[in-house]
mmJSON file of the N, C-alpha and C atoms, coordinates in Angstrom:
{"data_MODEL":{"atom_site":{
"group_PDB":["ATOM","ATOM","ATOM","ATOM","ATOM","ATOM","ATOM","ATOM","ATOM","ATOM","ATOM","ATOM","ATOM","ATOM","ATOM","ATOM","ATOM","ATOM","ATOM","ATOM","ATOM","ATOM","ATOM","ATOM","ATOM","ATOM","ATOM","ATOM","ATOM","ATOM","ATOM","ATOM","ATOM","ATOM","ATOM","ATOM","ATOM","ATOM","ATOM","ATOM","ATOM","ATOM","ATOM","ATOM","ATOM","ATOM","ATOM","ATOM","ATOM","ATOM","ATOM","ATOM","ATOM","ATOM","ATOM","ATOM","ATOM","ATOM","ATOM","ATOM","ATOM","ATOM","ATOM","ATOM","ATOM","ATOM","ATOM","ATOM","ATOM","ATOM","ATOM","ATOM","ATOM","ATOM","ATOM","ATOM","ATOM","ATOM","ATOM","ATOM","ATOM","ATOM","ATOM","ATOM","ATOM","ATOM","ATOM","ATOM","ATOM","ATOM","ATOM","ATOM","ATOM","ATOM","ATOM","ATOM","ATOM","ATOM","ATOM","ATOM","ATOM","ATOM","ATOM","ATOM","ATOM","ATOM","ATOM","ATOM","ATOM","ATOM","ATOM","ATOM","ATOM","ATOM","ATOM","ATOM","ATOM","ATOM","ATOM","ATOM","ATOM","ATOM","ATOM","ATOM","ATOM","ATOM","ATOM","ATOM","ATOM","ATOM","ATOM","ATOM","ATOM","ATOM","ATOM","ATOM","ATOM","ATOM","ATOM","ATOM","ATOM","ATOM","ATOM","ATOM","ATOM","ATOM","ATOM","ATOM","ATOM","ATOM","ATOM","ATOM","ATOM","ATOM","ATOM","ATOM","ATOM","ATOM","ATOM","ATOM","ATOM","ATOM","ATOM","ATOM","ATOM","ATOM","ATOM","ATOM","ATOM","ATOM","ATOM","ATOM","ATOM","ATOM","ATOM","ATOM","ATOM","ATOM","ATOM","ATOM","ATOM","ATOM","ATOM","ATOM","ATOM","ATOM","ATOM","ATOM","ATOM","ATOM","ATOM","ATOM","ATOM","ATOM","ATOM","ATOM","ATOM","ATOM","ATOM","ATOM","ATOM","ATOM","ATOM","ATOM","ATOM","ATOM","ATOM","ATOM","ATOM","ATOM","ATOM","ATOM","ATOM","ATOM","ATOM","ATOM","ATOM","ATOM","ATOM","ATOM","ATOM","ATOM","ATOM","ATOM","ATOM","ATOM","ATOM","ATOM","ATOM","ATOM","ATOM","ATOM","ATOM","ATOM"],
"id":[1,2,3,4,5,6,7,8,9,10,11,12,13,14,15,16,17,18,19,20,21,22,23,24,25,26,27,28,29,30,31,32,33,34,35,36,37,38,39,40,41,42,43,44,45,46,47,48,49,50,51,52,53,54,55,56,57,58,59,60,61,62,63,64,65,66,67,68,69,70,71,72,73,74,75,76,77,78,79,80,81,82,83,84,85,86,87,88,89,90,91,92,93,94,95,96,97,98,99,100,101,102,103,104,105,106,107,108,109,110,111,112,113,114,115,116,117,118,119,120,121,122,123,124,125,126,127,128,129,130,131,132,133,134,135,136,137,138,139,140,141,142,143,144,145,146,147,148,149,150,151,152,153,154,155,156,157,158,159,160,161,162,163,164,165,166,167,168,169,170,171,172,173,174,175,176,177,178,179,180,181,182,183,184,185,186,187,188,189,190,191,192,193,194,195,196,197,198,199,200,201,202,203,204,205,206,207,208,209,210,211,212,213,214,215,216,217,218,219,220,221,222,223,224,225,226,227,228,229,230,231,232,233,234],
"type_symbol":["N","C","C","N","C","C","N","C","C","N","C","C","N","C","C","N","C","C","N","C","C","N","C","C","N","C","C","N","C","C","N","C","C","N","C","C","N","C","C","N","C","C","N","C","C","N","C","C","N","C","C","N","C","C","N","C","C","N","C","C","N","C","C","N","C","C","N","C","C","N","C","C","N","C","C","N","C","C","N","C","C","N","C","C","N","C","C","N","C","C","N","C","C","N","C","C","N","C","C","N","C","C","N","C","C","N","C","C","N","C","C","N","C","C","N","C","C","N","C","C","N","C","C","N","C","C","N","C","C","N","C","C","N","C","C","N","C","C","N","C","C","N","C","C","N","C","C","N","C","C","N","C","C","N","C","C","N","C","C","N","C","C","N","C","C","N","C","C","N","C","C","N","C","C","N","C","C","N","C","C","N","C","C","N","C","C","N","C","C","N","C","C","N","C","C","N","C","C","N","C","C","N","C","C","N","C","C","N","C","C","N","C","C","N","C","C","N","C","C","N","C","C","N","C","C","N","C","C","N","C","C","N","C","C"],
"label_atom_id":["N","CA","C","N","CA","C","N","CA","C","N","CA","C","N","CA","C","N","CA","C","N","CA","C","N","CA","C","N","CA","C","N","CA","C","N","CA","C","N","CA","C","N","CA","C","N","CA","C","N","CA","C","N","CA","C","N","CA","C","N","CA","C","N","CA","C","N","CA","C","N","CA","C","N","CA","C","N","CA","C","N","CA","C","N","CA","C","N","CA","C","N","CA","C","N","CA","C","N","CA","C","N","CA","C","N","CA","C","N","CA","C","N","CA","C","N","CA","C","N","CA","C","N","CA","C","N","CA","C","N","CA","C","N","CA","C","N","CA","C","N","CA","C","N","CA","C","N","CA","C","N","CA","C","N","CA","C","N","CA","C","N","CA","C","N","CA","C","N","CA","C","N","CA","C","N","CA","C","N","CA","C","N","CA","C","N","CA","C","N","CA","C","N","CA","C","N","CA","C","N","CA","C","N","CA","C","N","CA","C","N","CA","C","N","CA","C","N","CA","C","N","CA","C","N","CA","C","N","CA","C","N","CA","C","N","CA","C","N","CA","C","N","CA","C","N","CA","C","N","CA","C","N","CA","C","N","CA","C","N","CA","C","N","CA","C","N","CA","C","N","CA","C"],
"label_alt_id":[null,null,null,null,null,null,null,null,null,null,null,null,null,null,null,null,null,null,null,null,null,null,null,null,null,null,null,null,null,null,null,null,null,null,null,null,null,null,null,null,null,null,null,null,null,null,null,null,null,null,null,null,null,null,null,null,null,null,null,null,null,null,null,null,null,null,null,null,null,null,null,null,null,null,null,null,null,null,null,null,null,null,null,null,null,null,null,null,null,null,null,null,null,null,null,null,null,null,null,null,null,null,null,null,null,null,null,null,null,null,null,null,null,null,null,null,null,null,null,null,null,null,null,null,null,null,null,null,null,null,null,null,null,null,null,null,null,null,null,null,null,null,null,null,null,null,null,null,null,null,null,null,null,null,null,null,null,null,null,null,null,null,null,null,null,null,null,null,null,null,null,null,null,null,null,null,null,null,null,null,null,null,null,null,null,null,null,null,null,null,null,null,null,null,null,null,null,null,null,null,null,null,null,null,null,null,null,null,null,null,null,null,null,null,null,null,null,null,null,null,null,null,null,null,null,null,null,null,null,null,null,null,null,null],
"label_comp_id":["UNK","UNK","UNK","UNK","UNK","UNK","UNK","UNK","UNK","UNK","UNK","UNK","UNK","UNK","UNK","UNK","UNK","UNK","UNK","UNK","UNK","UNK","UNK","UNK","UNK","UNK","UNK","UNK","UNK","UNK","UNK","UNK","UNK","UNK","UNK","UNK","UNK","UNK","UNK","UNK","UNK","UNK","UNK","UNK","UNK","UNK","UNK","UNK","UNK","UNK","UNK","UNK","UNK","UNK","UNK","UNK","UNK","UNK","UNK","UNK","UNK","UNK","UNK","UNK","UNK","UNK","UNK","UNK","UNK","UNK","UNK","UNK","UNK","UNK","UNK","UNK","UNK","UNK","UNK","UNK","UNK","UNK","UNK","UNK","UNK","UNK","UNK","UNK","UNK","UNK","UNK","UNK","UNK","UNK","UNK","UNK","UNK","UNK","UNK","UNK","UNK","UNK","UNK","UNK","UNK","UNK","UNK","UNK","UNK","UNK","UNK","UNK","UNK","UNK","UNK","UNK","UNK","UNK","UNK","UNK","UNK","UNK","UNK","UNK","UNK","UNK","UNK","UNK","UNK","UNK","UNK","UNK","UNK","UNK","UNK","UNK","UNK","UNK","UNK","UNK","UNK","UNK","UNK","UNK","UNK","UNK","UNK","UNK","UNK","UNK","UNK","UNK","UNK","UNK","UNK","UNK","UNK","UNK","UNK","UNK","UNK","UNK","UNK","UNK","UNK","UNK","UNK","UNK","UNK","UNK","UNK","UNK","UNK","UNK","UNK","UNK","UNK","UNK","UNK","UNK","UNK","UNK","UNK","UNK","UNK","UNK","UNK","UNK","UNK","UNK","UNK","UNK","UNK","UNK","UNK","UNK","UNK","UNK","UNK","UNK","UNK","UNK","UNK","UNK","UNK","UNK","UNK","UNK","UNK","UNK","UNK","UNK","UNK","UNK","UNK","UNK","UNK","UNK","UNK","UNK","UNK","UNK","UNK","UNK","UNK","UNK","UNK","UNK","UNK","UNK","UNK","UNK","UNK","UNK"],
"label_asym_id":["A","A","A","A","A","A","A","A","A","A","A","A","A","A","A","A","A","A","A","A","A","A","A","A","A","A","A","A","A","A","A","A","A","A","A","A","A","A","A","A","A","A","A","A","A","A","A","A","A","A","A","A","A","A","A","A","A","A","A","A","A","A","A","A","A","A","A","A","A","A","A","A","A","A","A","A","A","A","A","A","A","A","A","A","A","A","A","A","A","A","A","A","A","A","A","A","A","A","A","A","A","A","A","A","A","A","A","A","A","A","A","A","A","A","A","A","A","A","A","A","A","A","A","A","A","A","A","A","A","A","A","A","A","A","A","A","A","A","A","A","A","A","A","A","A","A","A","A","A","A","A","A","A","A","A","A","A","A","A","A","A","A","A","A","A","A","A","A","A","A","A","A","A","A","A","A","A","A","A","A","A","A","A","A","A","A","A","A","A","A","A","A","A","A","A","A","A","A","A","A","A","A","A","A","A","A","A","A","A","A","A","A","A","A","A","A","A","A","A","A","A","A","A","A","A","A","A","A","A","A","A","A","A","A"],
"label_entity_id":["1","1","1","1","1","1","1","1","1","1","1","1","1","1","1","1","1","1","1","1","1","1","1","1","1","1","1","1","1","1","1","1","1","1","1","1","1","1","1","1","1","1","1","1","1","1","1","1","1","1","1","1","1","1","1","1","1","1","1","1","1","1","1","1","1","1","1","1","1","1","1","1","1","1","1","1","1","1","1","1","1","1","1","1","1","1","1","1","1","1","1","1","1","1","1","1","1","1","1","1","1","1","1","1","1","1","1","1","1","1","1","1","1","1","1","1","1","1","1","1","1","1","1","1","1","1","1","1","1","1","1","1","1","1","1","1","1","1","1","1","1","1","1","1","1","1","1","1","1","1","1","1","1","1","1","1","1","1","1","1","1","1","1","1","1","1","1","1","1","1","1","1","1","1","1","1","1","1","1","1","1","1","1","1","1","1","1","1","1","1","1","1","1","1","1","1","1","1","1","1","1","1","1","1","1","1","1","1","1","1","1","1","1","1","1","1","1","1","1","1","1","1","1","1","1","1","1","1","1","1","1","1","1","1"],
"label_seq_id":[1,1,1,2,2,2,3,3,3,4,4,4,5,5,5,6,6,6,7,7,7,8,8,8,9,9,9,10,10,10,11,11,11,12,12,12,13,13,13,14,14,14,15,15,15,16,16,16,17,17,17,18,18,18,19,19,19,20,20,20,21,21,21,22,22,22,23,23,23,24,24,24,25,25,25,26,26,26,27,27,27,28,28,28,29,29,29,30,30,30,31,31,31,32,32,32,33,33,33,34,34,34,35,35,35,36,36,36,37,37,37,38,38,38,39,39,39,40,40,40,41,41,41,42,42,42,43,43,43,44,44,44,45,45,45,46,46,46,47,47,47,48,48,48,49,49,49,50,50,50,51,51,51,52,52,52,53,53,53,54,54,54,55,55,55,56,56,56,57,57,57,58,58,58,59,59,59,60,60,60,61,61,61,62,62,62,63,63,63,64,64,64,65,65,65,66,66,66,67,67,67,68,68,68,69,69,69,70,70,70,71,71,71,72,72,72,73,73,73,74,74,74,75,75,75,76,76,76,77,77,77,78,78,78],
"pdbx_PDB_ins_code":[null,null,null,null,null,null,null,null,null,null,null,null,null,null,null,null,null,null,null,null,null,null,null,null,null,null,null,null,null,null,null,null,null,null,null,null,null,null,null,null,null,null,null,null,null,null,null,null,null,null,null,null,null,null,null,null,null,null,null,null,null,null,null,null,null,null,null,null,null,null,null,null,null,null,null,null,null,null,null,null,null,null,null,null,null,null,null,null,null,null,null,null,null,null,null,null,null,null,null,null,null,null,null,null,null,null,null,null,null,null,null,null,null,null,null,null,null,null,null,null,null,null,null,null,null,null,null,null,null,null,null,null,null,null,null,null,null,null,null,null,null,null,null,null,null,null,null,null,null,null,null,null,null,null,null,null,null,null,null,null,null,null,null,null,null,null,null,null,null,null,null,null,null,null,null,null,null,null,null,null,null,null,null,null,null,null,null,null,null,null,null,null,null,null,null,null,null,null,null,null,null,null,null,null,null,null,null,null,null,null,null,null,null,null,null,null,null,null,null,null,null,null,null,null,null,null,null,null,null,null,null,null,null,null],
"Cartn_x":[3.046,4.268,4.365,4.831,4.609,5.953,6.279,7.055,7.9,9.757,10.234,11.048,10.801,10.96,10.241,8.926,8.141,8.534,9.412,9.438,10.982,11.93,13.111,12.352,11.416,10.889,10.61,9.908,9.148,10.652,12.077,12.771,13.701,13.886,14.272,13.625,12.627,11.372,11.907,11.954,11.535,12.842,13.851,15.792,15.709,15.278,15.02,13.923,12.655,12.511,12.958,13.746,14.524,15.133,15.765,16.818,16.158,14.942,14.155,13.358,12.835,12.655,13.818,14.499,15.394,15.967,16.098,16.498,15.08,14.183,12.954,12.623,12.344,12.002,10.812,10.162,9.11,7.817,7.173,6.304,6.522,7.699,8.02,7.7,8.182,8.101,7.213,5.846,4.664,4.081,4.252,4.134,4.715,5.789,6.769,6.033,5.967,5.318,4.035,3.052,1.758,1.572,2.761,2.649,3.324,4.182,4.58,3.527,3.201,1.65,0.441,-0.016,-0.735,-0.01,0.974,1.446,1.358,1.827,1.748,0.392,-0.282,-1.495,-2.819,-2.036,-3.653,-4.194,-2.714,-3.258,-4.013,-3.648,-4.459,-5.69,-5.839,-7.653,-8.475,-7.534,-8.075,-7.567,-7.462,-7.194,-7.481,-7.385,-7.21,-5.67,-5.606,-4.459,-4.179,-4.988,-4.802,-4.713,-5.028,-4.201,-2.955,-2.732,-1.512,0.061,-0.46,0.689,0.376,-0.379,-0.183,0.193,0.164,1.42,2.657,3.192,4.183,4.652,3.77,4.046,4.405,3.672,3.648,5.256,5.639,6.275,7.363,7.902,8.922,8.899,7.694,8.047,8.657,7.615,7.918,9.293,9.835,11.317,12.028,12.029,12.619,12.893,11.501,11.618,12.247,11.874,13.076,14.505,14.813,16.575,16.293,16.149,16.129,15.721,15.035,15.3,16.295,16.494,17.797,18.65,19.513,20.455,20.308,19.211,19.187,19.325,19.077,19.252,20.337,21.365,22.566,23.0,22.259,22.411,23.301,23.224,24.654,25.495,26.002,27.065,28.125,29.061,30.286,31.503],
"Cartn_y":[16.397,17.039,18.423,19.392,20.858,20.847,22.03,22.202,22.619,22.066,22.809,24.048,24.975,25.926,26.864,26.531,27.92,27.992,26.617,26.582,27.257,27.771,28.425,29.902,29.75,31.358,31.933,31.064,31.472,32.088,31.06,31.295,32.733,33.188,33.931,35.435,35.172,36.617,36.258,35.684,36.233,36.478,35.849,36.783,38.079,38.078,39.638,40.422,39.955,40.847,41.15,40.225,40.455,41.646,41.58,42.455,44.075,43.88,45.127,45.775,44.817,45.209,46.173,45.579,45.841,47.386,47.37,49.105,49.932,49.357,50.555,51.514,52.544,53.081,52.799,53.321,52.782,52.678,53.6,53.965,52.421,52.433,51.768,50.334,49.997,48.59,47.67,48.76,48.698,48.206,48.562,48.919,47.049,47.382,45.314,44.999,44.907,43.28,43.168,44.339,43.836,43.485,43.667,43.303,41.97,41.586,40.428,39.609,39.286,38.92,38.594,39.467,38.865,38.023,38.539,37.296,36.164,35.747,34.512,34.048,34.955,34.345,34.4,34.731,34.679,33.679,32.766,31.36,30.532,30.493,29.458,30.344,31.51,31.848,31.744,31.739,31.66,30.152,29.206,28.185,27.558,28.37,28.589,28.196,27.299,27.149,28.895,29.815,30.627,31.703,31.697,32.645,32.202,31.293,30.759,30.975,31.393,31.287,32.538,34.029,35.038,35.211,34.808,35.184,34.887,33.837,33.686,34.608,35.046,36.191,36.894,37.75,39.071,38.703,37.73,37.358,37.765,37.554,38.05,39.214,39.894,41.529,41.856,41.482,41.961,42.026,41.379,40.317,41.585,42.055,42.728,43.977,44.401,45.531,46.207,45.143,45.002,45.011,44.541,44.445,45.731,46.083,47.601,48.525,48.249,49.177,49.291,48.149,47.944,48.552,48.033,48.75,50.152,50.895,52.397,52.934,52.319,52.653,52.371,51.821,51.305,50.215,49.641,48.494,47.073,47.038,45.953,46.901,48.052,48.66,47.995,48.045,47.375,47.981],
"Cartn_z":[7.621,8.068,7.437,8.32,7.734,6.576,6.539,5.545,5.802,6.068,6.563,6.781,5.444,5.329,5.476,5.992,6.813,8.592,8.568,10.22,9.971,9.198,8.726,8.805,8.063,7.693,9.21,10.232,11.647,12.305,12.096,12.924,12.568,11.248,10.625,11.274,11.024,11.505,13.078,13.621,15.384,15.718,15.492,15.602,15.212,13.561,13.38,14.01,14.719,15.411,16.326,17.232,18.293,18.512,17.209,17.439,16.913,16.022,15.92,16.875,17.459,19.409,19.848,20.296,20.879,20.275,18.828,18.463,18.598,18.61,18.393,19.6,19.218,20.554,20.911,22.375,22.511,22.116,21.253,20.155,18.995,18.834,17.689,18.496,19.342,20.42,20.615,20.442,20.252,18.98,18.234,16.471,16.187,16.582,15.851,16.886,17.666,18.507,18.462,17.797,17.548,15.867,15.447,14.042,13.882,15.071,15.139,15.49,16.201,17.359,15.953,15.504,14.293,13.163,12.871,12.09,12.379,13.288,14.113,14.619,15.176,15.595,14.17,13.743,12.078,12.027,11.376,10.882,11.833,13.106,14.153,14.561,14.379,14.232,13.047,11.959,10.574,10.073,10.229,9.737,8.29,7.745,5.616,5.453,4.145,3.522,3.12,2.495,1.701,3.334,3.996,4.886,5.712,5.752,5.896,5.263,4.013,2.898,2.962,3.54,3.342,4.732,5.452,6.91,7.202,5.968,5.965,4.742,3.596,2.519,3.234,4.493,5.431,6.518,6.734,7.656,7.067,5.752,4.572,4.713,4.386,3.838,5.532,6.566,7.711,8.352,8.172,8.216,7.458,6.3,5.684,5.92,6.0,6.524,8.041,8.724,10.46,9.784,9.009,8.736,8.356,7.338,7.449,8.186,9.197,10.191,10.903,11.184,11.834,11.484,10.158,9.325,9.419,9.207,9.167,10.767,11.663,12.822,13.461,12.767,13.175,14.411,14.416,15.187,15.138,13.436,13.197,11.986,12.902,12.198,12.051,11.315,11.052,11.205],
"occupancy":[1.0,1.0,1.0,1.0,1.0,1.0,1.0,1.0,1.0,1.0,1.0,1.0,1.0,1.0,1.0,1.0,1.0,1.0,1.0,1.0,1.0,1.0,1.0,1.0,1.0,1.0,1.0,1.0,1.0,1.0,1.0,1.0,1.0,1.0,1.0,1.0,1.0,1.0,1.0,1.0,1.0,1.0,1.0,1.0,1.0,1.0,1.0,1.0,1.0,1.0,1.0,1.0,1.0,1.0,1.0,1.0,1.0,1.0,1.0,1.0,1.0,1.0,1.0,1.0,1.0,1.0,1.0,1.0,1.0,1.0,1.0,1.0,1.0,1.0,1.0,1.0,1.0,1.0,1.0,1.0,1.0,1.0,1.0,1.0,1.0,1.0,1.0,1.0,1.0,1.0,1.0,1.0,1.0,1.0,1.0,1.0,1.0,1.0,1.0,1.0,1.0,1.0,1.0,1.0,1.0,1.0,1.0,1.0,1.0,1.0,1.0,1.0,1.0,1.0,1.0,1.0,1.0,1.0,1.0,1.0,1.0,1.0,1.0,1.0,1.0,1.0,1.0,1.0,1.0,1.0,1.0,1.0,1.0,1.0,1.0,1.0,1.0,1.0,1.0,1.0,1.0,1.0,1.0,1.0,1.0,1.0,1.0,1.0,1.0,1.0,1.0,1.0,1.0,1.0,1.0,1.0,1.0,1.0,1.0,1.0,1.0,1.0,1.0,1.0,1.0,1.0,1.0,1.0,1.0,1.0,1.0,1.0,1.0,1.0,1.0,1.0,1.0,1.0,1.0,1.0,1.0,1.0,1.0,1.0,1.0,1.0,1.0,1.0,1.0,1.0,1.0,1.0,1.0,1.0,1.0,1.0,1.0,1.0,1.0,1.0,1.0,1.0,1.0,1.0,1.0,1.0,1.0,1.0,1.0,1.0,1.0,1.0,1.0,1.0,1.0,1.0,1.0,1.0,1.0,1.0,1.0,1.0,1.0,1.0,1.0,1.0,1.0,1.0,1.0,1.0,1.0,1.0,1.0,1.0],
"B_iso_or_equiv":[0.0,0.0,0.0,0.0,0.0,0.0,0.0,0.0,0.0,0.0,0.0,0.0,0.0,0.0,0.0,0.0,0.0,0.0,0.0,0.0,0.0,0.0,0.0,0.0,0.0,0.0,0.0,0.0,0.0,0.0,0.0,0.0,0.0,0.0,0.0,0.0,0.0,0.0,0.0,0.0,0.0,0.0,0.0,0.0,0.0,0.0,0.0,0.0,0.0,0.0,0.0,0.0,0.0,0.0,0.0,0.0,0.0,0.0,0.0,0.0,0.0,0.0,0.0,0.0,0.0,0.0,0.0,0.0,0.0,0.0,0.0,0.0,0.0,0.0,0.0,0.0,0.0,0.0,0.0,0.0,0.0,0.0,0.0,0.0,0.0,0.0,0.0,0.0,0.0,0.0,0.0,0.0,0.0,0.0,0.0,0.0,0.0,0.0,0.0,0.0,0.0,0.0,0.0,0.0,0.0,0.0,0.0,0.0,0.0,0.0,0.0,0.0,0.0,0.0,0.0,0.0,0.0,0.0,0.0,0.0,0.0,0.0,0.0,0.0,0.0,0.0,0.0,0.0,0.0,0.0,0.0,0.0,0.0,0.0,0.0,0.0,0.0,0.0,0.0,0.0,0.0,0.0,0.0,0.0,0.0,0.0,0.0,0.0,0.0,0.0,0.0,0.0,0.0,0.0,0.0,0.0,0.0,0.0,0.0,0.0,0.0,0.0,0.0,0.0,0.0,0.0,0.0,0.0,0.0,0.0,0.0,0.0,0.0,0.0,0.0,0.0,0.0,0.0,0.0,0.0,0.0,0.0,0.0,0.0,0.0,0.0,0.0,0.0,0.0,0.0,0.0,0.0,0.0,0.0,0.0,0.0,0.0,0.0,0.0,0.0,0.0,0.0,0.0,0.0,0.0,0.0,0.0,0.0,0.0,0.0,0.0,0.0,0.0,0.0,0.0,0.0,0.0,0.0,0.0,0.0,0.0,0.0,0.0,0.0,0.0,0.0,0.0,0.0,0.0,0.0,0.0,0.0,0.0,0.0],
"pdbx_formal_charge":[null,null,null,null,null,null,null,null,null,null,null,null,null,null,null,null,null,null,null,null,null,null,null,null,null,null,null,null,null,null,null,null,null,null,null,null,null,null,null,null,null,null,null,null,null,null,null,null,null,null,null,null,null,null,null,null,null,null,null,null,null,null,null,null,null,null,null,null,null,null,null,null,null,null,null,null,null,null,null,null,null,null,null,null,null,null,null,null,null,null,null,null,null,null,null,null,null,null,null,null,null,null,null,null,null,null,null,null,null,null,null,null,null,null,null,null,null,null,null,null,null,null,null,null,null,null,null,null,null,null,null,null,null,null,null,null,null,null,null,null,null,null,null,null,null,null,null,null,null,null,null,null,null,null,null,null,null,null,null,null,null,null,null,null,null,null,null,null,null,null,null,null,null,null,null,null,null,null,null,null,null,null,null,null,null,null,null,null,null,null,null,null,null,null,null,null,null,null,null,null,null,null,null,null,null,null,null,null,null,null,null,null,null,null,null,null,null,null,null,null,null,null,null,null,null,null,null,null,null,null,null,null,null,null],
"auth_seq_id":[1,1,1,2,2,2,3,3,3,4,4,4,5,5,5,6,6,6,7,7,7,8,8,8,9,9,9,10,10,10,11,11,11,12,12,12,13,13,13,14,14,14,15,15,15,16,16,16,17,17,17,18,18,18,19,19,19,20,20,20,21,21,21,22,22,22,23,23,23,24,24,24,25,25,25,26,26,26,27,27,27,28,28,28,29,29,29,30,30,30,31,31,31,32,32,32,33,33,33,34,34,34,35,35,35,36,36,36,37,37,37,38,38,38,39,39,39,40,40,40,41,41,41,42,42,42,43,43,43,44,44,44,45,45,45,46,46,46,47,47,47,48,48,48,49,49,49,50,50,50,51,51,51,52,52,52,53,53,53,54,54,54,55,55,55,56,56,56,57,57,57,58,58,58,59,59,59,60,60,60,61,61,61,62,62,62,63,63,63,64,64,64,65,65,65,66,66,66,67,67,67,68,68,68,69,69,69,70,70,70,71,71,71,72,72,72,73,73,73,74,74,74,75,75,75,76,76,76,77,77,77,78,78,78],
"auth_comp_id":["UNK","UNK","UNK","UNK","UNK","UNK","UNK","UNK","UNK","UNK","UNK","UNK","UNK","UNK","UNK","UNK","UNK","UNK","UNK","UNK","UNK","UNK","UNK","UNK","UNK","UNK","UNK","UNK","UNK","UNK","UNK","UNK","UNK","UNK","UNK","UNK","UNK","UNK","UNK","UNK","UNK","UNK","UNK","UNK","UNK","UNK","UNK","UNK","UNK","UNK","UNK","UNK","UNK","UNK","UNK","UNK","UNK","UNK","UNK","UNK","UNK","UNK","UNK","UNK","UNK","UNK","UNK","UNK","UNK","UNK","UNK","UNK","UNK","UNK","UNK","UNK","UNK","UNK","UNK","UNK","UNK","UNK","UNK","UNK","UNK","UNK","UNK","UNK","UNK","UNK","UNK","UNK","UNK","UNK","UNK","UNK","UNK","UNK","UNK","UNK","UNK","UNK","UNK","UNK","UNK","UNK","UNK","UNK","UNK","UNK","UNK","UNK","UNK","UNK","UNK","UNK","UNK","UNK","UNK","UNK","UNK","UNK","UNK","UNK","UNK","UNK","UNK","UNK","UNK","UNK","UNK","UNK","UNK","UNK","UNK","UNK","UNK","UNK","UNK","UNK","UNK","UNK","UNK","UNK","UNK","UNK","UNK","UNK","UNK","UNK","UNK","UNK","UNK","UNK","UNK","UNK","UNK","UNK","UNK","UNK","UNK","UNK","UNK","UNK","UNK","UNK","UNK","UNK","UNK","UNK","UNK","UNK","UNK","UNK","UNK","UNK","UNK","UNK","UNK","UNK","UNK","UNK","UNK","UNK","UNK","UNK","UNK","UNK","UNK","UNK","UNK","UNK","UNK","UNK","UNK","UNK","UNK","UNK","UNK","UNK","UNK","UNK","UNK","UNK","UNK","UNK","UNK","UNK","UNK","UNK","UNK","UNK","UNK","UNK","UNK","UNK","UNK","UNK","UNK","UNK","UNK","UNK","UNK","UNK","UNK","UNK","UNK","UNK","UNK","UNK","UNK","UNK","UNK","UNK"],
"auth_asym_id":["A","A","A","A","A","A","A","A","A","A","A","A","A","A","A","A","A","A","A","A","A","A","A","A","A","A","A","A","A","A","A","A","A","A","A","A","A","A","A","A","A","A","A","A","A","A","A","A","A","A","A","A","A","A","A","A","A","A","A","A","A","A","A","A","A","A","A","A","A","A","A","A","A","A","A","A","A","A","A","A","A","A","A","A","A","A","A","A","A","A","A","A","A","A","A","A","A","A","A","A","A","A","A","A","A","A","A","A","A","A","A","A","A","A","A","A","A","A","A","A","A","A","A","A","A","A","A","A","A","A","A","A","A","A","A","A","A","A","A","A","A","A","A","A","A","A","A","A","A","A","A","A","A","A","A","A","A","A","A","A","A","A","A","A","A","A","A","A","A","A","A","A","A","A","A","A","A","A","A","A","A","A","A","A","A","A","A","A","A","A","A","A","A","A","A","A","A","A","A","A","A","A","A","A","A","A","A","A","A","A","A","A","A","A","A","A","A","A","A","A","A","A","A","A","A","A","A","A","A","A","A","A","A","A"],
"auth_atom_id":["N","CA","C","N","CA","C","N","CA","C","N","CA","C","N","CA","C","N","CA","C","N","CA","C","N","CA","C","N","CA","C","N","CA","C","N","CA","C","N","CA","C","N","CA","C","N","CA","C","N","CA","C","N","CA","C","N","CA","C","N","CA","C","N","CA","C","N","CA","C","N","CA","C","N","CA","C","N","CA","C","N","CA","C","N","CA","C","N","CA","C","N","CA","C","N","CA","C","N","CA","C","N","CA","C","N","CA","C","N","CA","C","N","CA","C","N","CA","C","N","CA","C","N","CA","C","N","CA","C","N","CA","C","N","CA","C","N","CA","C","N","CA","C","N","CA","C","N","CA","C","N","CA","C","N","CA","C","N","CA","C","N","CA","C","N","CA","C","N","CA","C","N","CA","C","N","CA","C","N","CA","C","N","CA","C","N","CA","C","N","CA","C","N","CA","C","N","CA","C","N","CA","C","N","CA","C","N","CA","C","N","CA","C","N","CA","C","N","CA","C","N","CA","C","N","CA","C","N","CA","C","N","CA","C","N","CA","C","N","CA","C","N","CA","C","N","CA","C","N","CA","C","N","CA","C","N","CA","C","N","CA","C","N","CA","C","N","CA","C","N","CA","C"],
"pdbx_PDB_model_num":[1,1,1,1,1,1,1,1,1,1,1,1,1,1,1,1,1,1,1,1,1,1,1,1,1,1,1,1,1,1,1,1,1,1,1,1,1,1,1,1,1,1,1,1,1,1,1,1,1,1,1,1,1,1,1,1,1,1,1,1,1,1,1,1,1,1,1,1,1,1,1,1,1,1,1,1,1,1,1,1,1,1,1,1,1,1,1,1,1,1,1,1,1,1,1,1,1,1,1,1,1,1,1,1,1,1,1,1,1,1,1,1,1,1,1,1,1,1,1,1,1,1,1,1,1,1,1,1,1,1,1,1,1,1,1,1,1,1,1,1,1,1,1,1,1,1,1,1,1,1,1,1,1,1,1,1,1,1,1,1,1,1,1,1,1,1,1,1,1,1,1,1,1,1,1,1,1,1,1,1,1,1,1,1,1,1,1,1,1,1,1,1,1,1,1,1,1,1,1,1,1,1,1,1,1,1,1,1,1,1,1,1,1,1,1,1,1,1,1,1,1,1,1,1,1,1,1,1,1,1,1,1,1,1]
}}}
C-alpha cells in the first residue's frame, strides 16, 4: 500500500498547478506543464525507490514555487 501522503503531495501539486497554468502566460504554459509532465512521469520510467522520493522532493519545491508565482502575479489577491 503506497503511502498516503505522497498521494496528498500528487493532489496538492496538480490544484497548484492548475491554477499556475492558468496565470502563466504562454511561454510560461509551456515551461509548468513540461515540468509538471516529468515529475509525474519519472518515477514510472525510472522505477527506483531513490527516484521516487526525488519527484516527490521536486514535486514540493515545484509546488512552491507555483504559489509563488501565483502570489506575485496576483492571482489569489485578497
Amino acid at each position: 500500500m503506497k503511502n498516503p501522503y505522497l498521494s496528498l503531495i500528487n493532489l496538492v501539486v496538480f490544484i497548484i498547478f492548475i491554477f499556475a497554468f492558468i496565470t502563466a502566460e504562454a511561454k510560461g504554459k509551456i515551461i509548468v506543464a513540461t515540468i509538471t509532465a516529468l515529475l509525474f512521469i519519472l518515477p514510472y520510467l525510472f522505477p527506483i525507490r531513490e527516484v521516487e522520493w526525488a519527484s516527490y522532493a521536486g514535486k514540493v519545491i515545484f509546488s512552491i514555487g507555483c504559489y509563488l508565482y501565483i502570489k506575485m502575479h496576483g492571482f489569489l489577491k485578497r
